[in-house]
C-alpha positions as CSV (number, residue, x, y, z in Angstrom):
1,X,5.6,19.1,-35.9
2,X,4.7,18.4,-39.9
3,X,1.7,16.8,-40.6
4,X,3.6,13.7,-41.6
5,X,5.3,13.5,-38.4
6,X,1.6,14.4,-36.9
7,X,0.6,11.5,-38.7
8,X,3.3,8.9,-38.3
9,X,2.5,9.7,-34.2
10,X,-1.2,9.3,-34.3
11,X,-0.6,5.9,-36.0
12,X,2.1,4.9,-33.6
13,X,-0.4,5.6,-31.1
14,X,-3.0,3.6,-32.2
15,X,-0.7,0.7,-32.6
16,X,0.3,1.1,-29.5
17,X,-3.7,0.5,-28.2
18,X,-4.1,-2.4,-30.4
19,X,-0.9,-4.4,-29.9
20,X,-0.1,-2.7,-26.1
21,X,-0.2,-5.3,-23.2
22,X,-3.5,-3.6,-21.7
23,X,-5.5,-4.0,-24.6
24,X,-4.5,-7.4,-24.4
25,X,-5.3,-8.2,-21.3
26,X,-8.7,-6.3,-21.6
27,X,-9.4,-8.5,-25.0
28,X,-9.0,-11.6,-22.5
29,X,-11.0,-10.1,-20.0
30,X,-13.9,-9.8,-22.3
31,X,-13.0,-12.7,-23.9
32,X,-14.3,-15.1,-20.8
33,X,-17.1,-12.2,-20.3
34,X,-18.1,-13.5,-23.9
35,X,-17.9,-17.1,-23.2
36,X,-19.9,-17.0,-19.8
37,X,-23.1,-14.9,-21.9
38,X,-22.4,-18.1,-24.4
39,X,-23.1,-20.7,-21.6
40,X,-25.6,-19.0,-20.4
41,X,-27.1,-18.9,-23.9
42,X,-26.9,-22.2,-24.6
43,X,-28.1,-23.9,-21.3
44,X,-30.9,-20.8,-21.0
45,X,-33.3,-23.8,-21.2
46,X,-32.7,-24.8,-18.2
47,X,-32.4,-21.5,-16.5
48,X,-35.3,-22.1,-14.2
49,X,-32.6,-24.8,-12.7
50,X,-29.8,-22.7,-12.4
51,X,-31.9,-20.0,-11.1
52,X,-33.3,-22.3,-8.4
53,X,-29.9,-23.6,-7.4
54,X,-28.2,-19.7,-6.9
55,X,-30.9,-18.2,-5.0
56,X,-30.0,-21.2,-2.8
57,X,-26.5,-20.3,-2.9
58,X,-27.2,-16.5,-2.5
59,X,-29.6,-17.4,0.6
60,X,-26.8,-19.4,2.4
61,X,-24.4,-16.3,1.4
62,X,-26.3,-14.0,2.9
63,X,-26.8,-15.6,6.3
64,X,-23.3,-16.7,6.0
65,X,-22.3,-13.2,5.6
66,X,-24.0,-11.8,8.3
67,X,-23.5,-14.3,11.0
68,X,-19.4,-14.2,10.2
69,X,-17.0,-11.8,12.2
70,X,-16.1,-8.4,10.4
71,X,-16.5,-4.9,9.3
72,X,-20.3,-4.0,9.2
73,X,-19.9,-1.9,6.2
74,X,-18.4,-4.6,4.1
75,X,-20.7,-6.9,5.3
76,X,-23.7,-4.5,3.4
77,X,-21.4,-4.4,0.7
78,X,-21.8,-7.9,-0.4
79,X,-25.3,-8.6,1.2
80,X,-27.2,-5.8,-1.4
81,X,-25.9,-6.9,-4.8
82,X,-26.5,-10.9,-3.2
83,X,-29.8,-10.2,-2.5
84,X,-30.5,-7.7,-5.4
85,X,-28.7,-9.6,-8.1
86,X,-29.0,-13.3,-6.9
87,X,-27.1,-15.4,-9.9
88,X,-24.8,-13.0,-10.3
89,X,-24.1,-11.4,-7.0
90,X,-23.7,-15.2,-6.0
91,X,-21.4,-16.5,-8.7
92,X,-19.2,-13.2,-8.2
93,X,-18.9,-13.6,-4.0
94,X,-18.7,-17.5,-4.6
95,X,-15.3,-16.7,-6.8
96,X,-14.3,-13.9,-4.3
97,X,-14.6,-16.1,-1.1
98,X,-12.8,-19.2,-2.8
99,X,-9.9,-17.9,-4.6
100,X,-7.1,-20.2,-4.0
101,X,-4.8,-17.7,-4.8
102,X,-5.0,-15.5,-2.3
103,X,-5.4,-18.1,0.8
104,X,-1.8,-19.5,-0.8
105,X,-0.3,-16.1,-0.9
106,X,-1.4,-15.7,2.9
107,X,0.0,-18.9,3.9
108,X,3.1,-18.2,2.3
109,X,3.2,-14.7,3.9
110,X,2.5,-16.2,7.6
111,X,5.0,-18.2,7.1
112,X,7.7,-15.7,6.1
113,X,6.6,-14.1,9.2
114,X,7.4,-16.9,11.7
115,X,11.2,-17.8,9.2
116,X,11.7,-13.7,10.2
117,X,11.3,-14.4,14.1
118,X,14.2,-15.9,14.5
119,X,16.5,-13.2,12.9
120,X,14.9,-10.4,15.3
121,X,16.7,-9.7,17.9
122,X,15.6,-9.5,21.2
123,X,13.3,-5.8,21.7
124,X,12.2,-6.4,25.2
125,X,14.3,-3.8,27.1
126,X,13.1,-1.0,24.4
127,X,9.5,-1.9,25.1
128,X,9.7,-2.6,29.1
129,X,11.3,1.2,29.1
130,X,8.8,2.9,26.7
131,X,5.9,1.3,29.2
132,X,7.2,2.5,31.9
133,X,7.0,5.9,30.2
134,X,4.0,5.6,28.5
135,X,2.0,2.8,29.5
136,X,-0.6,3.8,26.6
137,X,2.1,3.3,24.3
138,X,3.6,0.5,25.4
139,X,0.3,-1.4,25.1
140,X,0.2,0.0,21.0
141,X,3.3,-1.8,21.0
142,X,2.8,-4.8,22.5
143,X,-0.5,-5.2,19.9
144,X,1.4,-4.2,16.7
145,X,4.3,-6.9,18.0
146,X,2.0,-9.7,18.7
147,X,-0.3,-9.5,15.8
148,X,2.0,-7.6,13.0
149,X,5.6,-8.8,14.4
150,X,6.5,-6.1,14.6
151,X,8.6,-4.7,17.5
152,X,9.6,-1.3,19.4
153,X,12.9,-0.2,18.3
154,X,14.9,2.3,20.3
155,X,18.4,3.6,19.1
156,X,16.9,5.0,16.2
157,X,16.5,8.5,14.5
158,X,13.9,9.7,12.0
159,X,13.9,12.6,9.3
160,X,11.2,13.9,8.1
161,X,10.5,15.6,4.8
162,X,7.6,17.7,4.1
163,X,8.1,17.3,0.4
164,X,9.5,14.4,-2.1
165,X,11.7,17.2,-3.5
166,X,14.1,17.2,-0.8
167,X,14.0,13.5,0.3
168,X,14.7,12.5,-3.5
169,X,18.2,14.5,-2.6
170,X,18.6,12.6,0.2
171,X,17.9,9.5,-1.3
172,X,20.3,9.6,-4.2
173,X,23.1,10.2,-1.6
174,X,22.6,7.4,0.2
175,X,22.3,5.0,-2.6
176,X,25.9,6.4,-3.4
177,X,26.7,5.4,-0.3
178,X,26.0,1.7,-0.5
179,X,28.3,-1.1,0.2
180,X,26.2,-4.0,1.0
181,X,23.0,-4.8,-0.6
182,X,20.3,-2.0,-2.1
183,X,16.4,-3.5,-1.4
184,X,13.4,-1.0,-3.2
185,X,9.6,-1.8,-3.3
186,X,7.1,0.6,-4.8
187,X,3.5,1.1,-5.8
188,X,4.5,3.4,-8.9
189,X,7.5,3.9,-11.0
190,X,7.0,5.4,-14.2
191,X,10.1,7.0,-16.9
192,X,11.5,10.5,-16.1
193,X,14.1,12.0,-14.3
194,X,13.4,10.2,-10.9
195,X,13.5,6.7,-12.1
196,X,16.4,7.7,-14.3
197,X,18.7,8.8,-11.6
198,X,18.1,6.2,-9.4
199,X,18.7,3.6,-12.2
200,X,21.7,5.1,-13.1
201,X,23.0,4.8,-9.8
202,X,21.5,1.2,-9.1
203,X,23.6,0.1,-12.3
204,X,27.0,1.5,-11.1
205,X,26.3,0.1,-7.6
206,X,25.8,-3.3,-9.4
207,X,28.6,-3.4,-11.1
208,X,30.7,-2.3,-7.7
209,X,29.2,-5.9,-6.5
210,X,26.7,-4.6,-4.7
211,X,23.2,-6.9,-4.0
212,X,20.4,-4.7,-5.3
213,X,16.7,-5.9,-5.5
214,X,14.0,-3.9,-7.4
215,X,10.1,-5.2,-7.0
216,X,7.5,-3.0,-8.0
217,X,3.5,-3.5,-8.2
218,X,2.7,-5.3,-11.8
219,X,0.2,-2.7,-12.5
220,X,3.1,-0.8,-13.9
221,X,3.4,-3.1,-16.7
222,X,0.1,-1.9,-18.0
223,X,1.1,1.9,-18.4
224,X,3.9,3.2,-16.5
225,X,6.8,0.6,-17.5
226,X,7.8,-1.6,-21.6
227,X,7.5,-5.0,-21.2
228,X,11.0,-5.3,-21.8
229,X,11.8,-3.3,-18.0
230,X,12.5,-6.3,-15.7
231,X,14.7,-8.1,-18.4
232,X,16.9,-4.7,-19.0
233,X,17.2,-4.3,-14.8
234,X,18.4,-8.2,-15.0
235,X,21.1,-7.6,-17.6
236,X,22.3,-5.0,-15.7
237,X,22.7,-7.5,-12.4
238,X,20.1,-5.8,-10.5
239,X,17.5,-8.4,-10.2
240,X,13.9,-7.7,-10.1
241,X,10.1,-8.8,-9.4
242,X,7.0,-8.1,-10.0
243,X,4.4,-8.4,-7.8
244,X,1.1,-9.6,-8.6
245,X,1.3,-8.8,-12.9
246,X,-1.7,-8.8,-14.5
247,X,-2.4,-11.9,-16.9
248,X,-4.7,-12.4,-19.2
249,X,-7.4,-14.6,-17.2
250,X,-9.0,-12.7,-14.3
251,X,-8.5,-13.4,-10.7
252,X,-9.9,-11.4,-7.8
253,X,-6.3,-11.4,-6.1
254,X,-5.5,-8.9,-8.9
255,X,-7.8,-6.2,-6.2
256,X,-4.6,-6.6,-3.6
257,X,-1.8,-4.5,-4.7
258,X,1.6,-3.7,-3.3
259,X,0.7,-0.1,-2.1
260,X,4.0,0.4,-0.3
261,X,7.1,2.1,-0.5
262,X,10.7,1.1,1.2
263,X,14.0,1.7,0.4
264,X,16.9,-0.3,2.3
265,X,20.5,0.5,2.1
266,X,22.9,-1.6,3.8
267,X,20.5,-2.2,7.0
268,X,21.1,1.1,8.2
269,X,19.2,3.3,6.1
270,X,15.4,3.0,5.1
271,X,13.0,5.3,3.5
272,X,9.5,5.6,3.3
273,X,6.1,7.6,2.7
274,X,4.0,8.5,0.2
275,X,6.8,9.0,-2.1
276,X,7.1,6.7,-5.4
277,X,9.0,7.0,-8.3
278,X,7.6,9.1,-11.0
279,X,8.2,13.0,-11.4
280,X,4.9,14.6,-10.2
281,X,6.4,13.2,-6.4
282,X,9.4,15.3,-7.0
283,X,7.5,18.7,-8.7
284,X,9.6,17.7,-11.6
285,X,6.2,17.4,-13.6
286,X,3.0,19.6,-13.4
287,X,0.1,17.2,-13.1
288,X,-1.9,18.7,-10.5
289,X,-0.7,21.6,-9.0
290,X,2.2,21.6,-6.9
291,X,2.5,17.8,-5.3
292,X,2.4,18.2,-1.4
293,X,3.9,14.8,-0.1
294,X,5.7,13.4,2.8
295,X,8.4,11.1,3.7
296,X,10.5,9.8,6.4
297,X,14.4,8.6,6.4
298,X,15.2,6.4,9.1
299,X,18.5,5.5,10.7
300,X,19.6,2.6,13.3
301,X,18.1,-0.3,14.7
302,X,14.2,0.6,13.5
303,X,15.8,-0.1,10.1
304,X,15.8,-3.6,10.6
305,X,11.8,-4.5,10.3
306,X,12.2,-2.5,6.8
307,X,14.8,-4.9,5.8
308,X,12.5,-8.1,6.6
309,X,9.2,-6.4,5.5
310,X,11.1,-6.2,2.1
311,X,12.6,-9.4,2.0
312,X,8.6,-11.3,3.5
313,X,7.5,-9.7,0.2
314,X,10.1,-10.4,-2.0
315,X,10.2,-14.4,-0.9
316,X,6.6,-15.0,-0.9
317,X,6.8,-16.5,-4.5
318,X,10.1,-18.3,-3.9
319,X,9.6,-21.9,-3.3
320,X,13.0,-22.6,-0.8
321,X,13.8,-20.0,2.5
322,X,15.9,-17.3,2.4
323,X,18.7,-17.2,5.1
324,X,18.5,-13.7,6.3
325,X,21.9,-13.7,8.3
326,X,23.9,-11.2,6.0
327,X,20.7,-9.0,6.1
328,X,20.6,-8.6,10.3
329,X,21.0,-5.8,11.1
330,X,24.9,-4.7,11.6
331,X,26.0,-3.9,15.3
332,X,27.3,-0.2,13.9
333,X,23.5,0.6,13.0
334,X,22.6,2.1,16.7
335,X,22.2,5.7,16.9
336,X,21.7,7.5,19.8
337,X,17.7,8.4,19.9
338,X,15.5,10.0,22.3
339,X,12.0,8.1,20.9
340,X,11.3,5.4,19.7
341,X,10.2,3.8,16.1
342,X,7.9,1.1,15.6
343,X,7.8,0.1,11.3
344,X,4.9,-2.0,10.4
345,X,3.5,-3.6,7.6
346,X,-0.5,-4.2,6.8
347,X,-1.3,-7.3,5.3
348,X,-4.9,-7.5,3.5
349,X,-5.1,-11.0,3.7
350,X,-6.1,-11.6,7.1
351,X,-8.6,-10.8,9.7
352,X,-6.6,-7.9,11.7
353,X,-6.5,-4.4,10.1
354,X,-3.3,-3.3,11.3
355,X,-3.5,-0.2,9.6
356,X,-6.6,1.5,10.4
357,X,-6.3,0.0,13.9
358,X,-3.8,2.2,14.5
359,X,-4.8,5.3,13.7
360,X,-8.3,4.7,15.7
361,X,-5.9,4.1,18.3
362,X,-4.5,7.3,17.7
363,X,-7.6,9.1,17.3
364,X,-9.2,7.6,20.6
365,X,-6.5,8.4,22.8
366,X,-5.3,11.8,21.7
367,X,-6.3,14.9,24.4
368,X,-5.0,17.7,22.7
369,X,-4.7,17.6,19.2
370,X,-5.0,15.2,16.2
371,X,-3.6,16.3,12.6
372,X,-4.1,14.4,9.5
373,X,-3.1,15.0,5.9
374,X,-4.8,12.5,3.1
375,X,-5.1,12.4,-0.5
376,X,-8.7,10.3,-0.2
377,X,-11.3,10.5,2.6
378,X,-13.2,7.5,2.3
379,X,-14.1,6.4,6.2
380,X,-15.8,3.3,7.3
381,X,-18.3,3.9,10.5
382,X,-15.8,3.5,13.0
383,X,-13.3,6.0,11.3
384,X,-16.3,8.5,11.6
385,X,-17.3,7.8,14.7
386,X,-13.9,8.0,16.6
387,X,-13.0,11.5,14.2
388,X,-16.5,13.0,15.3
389,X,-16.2,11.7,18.8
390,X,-12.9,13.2,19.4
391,X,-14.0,16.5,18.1
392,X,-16.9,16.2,20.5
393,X,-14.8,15.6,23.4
394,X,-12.8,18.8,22.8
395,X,-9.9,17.4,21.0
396,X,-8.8,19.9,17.6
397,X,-9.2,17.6,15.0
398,X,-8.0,18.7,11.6
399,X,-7.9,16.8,8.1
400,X,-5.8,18.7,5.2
401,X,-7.0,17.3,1.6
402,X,-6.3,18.3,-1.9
403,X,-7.3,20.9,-3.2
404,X,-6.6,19.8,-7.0
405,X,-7.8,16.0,-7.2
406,X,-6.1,13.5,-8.5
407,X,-9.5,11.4,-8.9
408,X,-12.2,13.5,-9.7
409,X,-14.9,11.0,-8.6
410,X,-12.9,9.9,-4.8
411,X,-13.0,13.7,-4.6
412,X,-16.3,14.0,-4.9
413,X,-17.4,10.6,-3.0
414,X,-15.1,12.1,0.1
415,X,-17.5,15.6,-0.4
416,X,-19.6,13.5,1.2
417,X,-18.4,13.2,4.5
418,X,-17.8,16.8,4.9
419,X,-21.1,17.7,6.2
420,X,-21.1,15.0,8.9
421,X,-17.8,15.5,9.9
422,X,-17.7,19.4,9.7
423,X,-20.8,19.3,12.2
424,X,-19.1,17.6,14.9
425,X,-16.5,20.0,14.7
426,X,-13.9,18.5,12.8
427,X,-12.3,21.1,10.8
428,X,-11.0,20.1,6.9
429,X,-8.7,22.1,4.9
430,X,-7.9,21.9,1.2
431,X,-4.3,22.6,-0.1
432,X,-5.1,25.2,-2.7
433,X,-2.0,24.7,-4.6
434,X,-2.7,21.5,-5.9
435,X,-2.8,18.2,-4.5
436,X,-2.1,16.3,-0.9
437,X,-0.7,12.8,-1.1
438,X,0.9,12.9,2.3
439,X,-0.6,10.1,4.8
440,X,0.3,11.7,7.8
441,X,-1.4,11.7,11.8
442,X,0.5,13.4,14.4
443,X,-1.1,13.6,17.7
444,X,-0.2,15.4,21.1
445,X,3.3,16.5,20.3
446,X,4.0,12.7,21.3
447,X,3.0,10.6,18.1
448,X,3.1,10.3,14.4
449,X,2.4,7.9,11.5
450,X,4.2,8.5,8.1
451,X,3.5,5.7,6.1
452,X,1.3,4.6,2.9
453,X,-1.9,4.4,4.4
454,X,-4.5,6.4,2.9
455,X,-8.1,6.7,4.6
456,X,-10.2,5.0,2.1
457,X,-11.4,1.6,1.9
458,X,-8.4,0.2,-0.7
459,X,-5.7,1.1,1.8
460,X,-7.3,-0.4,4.9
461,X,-8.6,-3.2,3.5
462,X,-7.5,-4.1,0.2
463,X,-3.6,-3.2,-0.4
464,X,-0.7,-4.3,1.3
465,X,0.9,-1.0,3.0
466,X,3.5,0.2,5.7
């Protein structure tokens, strides 16, 4: 490269930092940071007043906080900057509690819920005969049904794939396969081979007629994705949303992100994992190390609840109700199966934590065995306690991390843990040839998770996953 050209980039760059979207936003962002120092400037006089009035506040918050229902640790999370940092600890859990935004975006979800009841059909044979196997199980079930509606599906066959390499193969072949309609949510998707494969053959399945529905989290549209990204997938007739995009005034419902990842073909074909679309998932690009990841393809009647977890998500901005009677799932879907597949989504919005509720579930029951690969190992007190209680009771409990980080500092934060954990006699492996983003448990030969859900506060309590 010539200087010129050398030079011509560096100012391109810097034009891109001062006219890009996320300076923008952060110019906004300081801009009402500016204008709250400015009130407080100006009424400082009276300071002793407002001074008065939130230690009140950030009394009532604290006893509030700790008489209410909920996780212990969170509970110390917001009683220590209260009680440190009254007026502002106040004014910032004041704005957290009362957002409007998200209690809409709840109601709006519930309600998808109870409109996608009636398109289920009925799951009540699958369940009575995975009781009667497994009463355990059928009891997981019945709880991931009645608070998650979410149901046992039988008829059903799962593939899984130790590495994004080989289910991106898979992927693009049944995308060519599409008839019907063609549903995709993910966290990432960033420019490079990946995302242009799939695009190209998104654009020839549109123009063949077919449906096809692309969402992806908004924080894309701060680095990953041009502004311009949703308008070019809408000229091409593949129409597309953006979940939760980041606007120039601030809102705590921006902390909630879409971490989840589902592909739909037809109703008969779903994919998930930790797989999203950008090159390091598929070792097309070095980042850090070699990208260990995991995903599952599923065929047959489980790919139903994928269908309406994507379609909940899609329709909790739209204003009228979707019909959902072409989606159902097609009577040539069954396969012949010998398990069963329950798909569930977690919702941060509410009181249940579906997510981590499950894997304490598996952790408490397993007898033999209980294997875990995470990118983050973050643990509230009752992750800890049921990991070092099963390795006390004689149960192999072994967590595989990165070995290359992603996140220096969660790297080091999840250091942390080792001690306590190792002690008890959980053992914890690093993947020495780069990085683990797999969120996997397998337990007894007789159950697995492979979803989204990473072991760290922001997946179990703060992003939407599956």
């Amino acid at each position: 490269m010539s200087m010129g050209e050398r030079v011509n980039s560096t100012i391109r760059g810097i034009k891109t930092v001062i006219y890009g979207r996320t300076a923008m936003i952060l110019l906004g962002f300081l801009a009402q940071l500016i204008l709250l120092c400015v009130g407080y400037i100006l009424l400082r006089n009276y300071s002793y007043l407002f001074y008065a009035f939130f230690l009140s506040v950030s009394a009532v918050a604290v006893v509030y906080i700790f008489n209410a229902p909920g996780d212990p640790d969170l509970k110390l999370a917001w009683m220590l900057p209260i009680a440190i940092f009254p007026v502002f600890g106040a004014i910032f859990y004041v704005t957290i509690v009362s957002q409007p935004g998200t209690k809409v975006m709840y109601a709006r979800l519930v309600q998808q819920a109870e409109n996608t009841r009636k398109y289920v059909r009925p799951r009540e044979a699958a369940w009575e005969k995975l009781r009667n196997e497994n009463p355990h199980m059928g009891q997981l079930a019945h709880y991931l049904e009645s608070c998650d509606n979410s149901p046992v599906y039988d008829n059903t066959q799962v593939k899984y794939y130790p590495l994004g390499d080989s289910q991106f193969v898979d992927m693009a072949e049944e995308l060519k396969k599409a008839e019907k309609f063609i549903f995709i949510e993910f966290f990432i998707v960033s420019s490079g081979k990946m995302l242009g494969d799939i695009l190209d053959i998104l654009k020839e399945k549109a123009r063949q007629g077919v449906e096809v529905r692309f969402m992806f989290d908004g924080t894309n549209m701060l680095w990953n994705l041009p502004s311009f990204f949703p308008d070019m997938l809408e000229e091409e007739g593949i129409r597309c949303k953006v979940f939760a995009p980041i606007r120039l005034i601030f809102s705590p419902h921006y902390n909630n992100r879409d971490h989840r990842k589902i592909l739909v073909i037809d109703g008969k074909v779903a994919f998930t994992g930790g797989i999203n679309l950008a090159d390091e998932y598929i070792n097309q690009k070095n980042r850090f190390g070699h990208w260990k990841d995991a995903g599952a393809m599923v065929k047959g009647d489980a790919v139903e609840r994928f269908t309406y977890m994507f379609l909940e998500m899609w329709n909790e901005s739209e204003r009228l109700p979707e019909s959902y009677d072409k989606y159902r799932l097609p009577k040539d879907a069954s396969v012949p199966s010998d398990g069963y597949a329950i798909p569930y989504s977690v919702c941060p919005l509410g009181s249940e934590r579906v997510g981590e509720m499950v894997y304490l579930d598996i952790i408490n029951t397993a007898h033999t065995y209980v294997h875990i690969m995470t990118p983050y190992l973050i643990p509230d007190d009752r992750m800890i306690m049921a990991l070092t209680y099963a390795a006390k009771r004689g149960v192999e409990v072994i967590i595989i991390m990165p070995h290359v980080p992603d996140k220096k500092y969660a790297f080091m934060l999840a250091k942390t843990y080792y001690n306590q954990l190792l002690e008890a006699g959980v053992r914890i492996y690093e993947y020495e040839p780069g990085f683990v983003h797999a969120k996997v448990f397998v337990s007894d030969h007789v159950k697995a998770v492979v979803g989204t859900v990473n072991l760290d506060y922001r997946s179990l309590y703060h992003h939407f996953e599956c």
